[in-house]
N, C-alpha and C positions, 0 to 999 in steps of 0.2 A: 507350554510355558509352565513352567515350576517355581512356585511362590516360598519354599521354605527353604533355609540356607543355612549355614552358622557362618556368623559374621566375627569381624576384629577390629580392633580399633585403631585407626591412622589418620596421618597428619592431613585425610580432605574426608575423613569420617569412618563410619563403620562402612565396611566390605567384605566381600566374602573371604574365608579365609585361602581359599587356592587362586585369590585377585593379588597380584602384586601394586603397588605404585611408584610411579618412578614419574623424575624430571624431565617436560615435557623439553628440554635444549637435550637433553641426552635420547629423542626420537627425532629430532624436527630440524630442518635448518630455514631461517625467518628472513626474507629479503636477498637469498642469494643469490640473484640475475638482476642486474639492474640495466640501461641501454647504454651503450658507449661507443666507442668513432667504428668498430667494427659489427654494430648492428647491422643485420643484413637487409631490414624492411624499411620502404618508403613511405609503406602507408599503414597506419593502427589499428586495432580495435580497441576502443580504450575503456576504462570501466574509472568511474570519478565514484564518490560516494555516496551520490543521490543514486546510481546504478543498480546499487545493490539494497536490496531492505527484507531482513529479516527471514533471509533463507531463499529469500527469491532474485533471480538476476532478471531486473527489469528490461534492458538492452544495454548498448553500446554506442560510441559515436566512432566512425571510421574518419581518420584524421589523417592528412599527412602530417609525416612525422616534423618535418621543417613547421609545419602550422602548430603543430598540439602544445600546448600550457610546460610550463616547464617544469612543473610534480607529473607531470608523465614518464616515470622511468622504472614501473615496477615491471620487469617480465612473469608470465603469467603463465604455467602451466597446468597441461589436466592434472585432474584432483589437488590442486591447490585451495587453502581454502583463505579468502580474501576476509579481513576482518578491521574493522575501521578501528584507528587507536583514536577519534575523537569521536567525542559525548556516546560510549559504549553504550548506555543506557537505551540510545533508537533503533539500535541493533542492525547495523547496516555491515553486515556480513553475511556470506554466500562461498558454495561449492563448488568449484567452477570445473564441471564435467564438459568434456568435448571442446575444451579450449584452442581456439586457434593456434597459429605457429606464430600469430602476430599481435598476441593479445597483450594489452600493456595496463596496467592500474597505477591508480593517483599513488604517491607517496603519503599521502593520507591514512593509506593500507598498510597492515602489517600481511604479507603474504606470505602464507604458512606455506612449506613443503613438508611432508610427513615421509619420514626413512626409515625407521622401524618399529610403526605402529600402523594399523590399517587407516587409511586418512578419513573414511567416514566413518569410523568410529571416532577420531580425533576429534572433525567436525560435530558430531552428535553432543560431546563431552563440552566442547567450545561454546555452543549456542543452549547449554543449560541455562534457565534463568538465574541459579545459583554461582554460575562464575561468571554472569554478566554483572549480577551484582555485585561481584566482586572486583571488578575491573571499575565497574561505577563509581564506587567508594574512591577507589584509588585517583581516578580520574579526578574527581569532583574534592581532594585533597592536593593537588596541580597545583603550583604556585602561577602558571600559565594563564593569559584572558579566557580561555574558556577549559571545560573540562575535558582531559587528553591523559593520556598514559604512554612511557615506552613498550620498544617493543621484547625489552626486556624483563618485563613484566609477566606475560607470556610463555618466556624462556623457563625464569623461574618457578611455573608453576608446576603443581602435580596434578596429573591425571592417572584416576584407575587404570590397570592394565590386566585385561583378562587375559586367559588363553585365546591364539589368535584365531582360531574356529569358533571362541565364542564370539570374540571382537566383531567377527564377517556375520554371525548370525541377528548380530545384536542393530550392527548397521544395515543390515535388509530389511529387516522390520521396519525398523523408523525410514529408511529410503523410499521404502515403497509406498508409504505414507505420504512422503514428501513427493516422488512422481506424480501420484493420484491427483494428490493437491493440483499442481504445475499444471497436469493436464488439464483439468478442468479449470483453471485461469485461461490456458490456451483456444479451451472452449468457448469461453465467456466473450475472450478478446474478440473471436468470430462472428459468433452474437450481434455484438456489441458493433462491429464495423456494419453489421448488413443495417440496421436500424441507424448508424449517421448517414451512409450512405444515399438509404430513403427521403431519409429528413434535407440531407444537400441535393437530392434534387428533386422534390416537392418546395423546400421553401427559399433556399438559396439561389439554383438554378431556376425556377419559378415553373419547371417542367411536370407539374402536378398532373393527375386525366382532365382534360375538358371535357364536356359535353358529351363527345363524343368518343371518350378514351384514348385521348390523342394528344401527348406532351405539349402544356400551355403554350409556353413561350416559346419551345420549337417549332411548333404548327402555327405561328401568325400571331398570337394571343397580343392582345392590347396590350402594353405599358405603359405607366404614366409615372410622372418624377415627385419625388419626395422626401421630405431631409435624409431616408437613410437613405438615398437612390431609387432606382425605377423599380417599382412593384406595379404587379399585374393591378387593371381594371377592378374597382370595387373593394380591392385591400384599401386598410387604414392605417396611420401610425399612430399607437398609442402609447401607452406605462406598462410597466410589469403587473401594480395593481386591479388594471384592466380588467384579468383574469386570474388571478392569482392572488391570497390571503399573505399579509407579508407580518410575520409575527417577531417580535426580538425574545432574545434570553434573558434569563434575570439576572440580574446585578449585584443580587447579594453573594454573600460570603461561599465558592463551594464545598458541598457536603464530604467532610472526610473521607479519605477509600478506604476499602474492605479486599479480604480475597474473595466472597462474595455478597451477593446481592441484587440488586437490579442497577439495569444499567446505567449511565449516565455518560451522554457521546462529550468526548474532546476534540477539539480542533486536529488532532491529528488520524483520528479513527475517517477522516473525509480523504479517502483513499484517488485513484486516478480514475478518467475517464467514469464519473458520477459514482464511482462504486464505494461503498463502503468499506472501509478495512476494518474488520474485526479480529487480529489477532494482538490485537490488547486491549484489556478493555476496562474500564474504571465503574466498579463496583458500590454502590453505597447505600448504607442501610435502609429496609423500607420505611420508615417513619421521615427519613432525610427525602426518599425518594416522593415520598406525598406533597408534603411540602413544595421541596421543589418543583414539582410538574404542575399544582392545585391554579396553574395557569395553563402550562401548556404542556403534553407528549408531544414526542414526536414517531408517524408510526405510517403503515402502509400509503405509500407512494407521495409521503411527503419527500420536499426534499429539503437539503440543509448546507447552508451555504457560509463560509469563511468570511468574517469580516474586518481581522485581523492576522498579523502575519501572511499566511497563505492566503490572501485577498481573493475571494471569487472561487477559493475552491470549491467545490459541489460532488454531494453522492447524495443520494435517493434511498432512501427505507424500504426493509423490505417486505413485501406482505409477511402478516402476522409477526412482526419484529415490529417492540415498543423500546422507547428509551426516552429518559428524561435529554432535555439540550444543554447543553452545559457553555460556559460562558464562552465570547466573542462567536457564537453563531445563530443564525439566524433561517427560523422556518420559513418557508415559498411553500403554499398548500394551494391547491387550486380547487378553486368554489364550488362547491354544492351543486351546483347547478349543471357544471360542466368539468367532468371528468375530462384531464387532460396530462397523467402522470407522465406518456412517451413523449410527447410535446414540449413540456415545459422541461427535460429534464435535459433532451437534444437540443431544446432554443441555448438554454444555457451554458451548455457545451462549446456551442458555434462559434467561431469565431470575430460574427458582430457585434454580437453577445459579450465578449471577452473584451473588447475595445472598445465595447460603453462601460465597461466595473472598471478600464483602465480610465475614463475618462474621469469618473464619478470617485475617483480614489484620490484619500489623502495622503501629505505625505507629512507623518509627525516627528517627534523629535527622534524617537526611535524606533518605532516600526508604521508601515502604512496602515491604514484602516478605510472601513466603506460604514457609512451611517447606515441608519437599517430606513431613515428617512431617503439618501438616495438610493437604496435598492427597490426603495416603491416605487421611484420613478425612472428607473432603466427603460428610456425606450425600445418599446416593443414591434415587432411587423404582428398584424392581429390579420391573419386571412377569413372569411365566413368561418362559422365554428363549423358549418356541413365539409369542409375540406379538411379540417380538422379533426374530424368524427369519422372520419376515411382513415386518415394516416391512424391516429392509435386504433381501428379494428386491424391494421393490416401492420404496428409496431407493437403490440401489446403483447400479442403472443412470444416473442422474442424476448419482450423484456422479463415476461415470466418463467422463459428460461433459465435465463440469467437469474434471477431470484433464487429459484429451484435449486440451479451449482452453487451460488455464494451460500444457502444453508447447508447442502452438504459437506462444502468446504468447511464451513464452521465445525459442523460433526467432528470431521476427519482431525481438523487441526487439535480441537478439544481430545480426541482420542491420545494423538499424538503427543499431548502437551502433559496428559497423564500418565502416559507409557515411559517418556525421556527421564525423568530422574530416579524411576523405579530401574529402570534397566541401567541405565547408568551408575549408579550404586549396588548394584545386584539382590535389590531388594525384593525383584523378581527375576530371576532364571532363564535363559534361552537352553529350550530341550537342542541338546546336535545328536544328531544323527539317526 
C-alpha cells in the first residue's frame, strides 16, 4: 500500500488526480424490480430493516407471498446493496452476496444495483461515516414524522471513481475484513447456541446429572409445583436480588461525546443474544468519565440490561472491557460470594425470564419502561448454587470464547474503520499488480 499521492480538488474532496468522479445514477439503477401479477415465487425471503444492521445481514423471514406485509415488493439481487432511507444515522444497510432467486426487501430499502461501477467498491463508499452523515443531515431536514430521505438522493450523489483494477483491489481489502468479521460472528452464534442449549436442559428441561450422572427429570427425579411450575425437589422460588447486585444509572445530564475517550455504553451498544455491539461507540472525556462512574463501571461479566425502549434487552461485559453505564440501563452484577457470569446471563435470555420483564413492564405515554425496583424482584428459579457451580465450569469456557472473537472482532472492525476513508479518498494507494 502506497501512502503518497497528488491529489485535486472536487465536488466530494481532494483525490487523486488519475480518480475521476461521477454521479452515482449515471452507474446505478435504484429499485428497478419491484414484485407484480407475473412474480414467479410463492414463498419469500424477505429482508425488513431490523434485518440488516450496519454491514451485517442478520437473517430473513420466509413468508408466503399471499401472507407477507405489503412494503414487500423490493426484488433483491446478488451484489445489490440494500440501504435503509429511514433514520440513516443506524446504519441498517448491507451487501447482499449470494442472494436467493426469491429474495425480496421492505420498501423501506433503497436497493442499489451497481452497472458500471464495481458494487463493493460502491458499497464501501455508501457505508463511509461521511456520507451517512450526509444522508443524516438530509434526513433529519424531512418535513416527514420521522427522519427519511429519497431515494433520490442517492442518485444525485458523487462518488470517487478509480481505475477499475484499483476499484476491485481497494474492495478486497475492506471485504476481506468484513468476511473475517462475519465469520467469527458465525463463530460466536455456535458458541453461543452450545451454552443455551446446556442451560435448556439443566434448568428448563430440569435434566441436570443426578447423583449418579443421570438426566434429573428423565430418570424419575422428584418434582414439586410452584408459581413458575414444577421444579425439581429442593429448588426454591425467589427474586433476581437473591443472587444478583441490581445497580441503576445516573440520572444526570449525559456527558458530551468526543471522537475519543473512554467509553460510555448506550442503550443501543446492547446488541442480540447478550452480546455487546461495539461498533459504535460514544466516547467521553476522562474527567466526564470520573464523574460519571464515581458510582459505578460497568466491567468483566457484569451484565447490563434495557430499561427503556428495548425493554429487557441484555449483553454481558467483556473480560477486561470497562465502561461507564449510561442512562435508561441498568447493571445485574452477581455477588461476591458467588460467581455466576454463564448463569445469570442464560437465565436472562430464557424465555421465562422474558415473560417476567413482559409482566413487570410498563406501558407510558410514549415508550415502555421496567423500574430498576422491578427488576430486583424478577422472579427467579434459584437451584443449589453446587448445580450451579457445575454448569458455569462446564459454560464458562464457551463464554470465554466468545469474549476472545467479540475483542478480535473489535480489532478488526477498528482496523477497518481506519482503512475505509483513507482508501476511499485515496489518501492511501492500493499497490496492483
Amino acid at each position: 500500500m502506497r501512502s503518497e499521492t497528488r491529489l485535486k480538488e472536487t465536488e466530494i474532496g481532494n483525490i487523486p488526480e488519475d480518480w475521476d468522479v461521477k454521479r452515482i445514477k449515471d452507474l446505478v439503477s435504484i429499485n428497478a424490480l419491484t414484485i407484480n401479477k407475473s412474480y414467479p415465487y410463492t414463498e419469500i425471503s424477505y429482508f425488513d430493516i431490523s434485518s440488516v444492521h450496519n454491514g451485517r445481514i442478520l437473517g430473513s423471514q420466509r413468508l408466503l407471498l399471499k401472507d407477507a406485509p405489503s412494503r414487500a415488493k423490493r426484488i433483491v439481487r446478488d451484489n445489490d446493496i440494500l440501504f435503509s432511507t429511514v433514520r440513516p444515522n443506524l446504519k441498517h444497510f448491507a451487501f447482499a452476496r449470494h442472494a436467493k432467486p426469491n429474495t425480496v426487501a421492505s420498501t423501506g430499502f433503497a436497493v442499489i444495483t451497481a452497472k458500471n461501477i464495481v458494487p463493493e467498491f460502491l458499497y464501501c463508499y455508501l457505508s463511509t461515516n461521511r456520507f451517512t452523515d450526509y444522508l443524516t443531515a438530509i434526513a433529519d431536514a424531512h418535513t416527514s414524522t420521522y427522519p427519511s430521505f429519497n431515494p433520490d438522493v442517492i442518485e444525485n450523489s458523487y462518488v470517487p471513481f478509480p481505475p477499475d483494477d484499483e476499484q476491485k483491489a481497494i474492495a478486497k481489502i475492506l471485504c476481506d475484513l468484513d468476511l473475517k468479521i462475519e465469520l467469527s460472528h458465525q463463530l460466536n452464534k455456535t458458541l453461543e447456541a452450545i451454552g443455551q442449549t446446556l442451560f435448556k436442559r439443566w434448568f428448563i428441561d430440569f435434566d441436570f446429572p443426578n447423583e449418579e450422572g443421570k438426566p434429573y427429570k428423565s430418570s424419575g427425579g422428584e418434582m414439586v409445583d410452584s408459581e413458575l411450575g414444577e421444579t425439581p425437589k429442593g429448588w426454591r422460588i425467589g427474586v433476581l436480588s437473591d443472587i444478583a447486585v441490581v445497580i441503576d444509572c445516573l440520572h444526570s445530564k449525559k456527558p458530551n461525546r468526543q471522537d475519543s475517550g473512554q467509553y460510555l455504553l448506550q442503550v443501543y451498544n446492547i446488541g442480540v443474544d447478550g452480546r455487546l455491539d461495539l461498533s459504535k461507540l460514544y466516547f467521553v472525556a476522562n474527567d466526564d468519565y470520573k464523574k460519571w462512574t464515581k458510582r459505578i463501571s460497568v466491567k468483566n461479566g457484569d451484565l447490563v440490561i434495557s430499561k427503556t425502549g428495548r425493554v429487557g434487552a441484555v449483553a454481558q461485559m467483556l473480560e477486561g472491557f470497562e465502561a461507564g453505564m449510561g442512562r435508561n440501563l441498568v447493571c445485574i452484577r452477581h455477588m461476591k460470594s458467588k460467581s455466576l457470569p454463564a448463569f445469570l446471563k442464560e437465565y436472562l435470555l430464557c424465555p421465562s425470564m422474558k415473560r417476567e420483564i413482559g409482566i413487570k413492564t410498563h406501558l407510558g405515554t410514549v415508550l415502555k419502561s421496567l423500574h430498576v425496583k422491578e427488576i430486583e424482584k424478577l422472579r427467579t428459579i434459584l437451584p443449589p448454587y453446587e448445580i450451579i457451580k457445575k454448569f458455569e465450569e462446564l459454560a464458562r469456557p464457551f463464554q470465554k470464547l466468545v469474549n476472545m472473537n467479540i475483542k478480535s472482532n473489535l480489532n478488526l472492525i477498528q482496523i477497518r474503520d481506519s482503512l475505509l476513508p483513507r482508501l476511499m479518498s485515496g489518501r492511501s494507494r492500493v499497490s496492483i499488480g
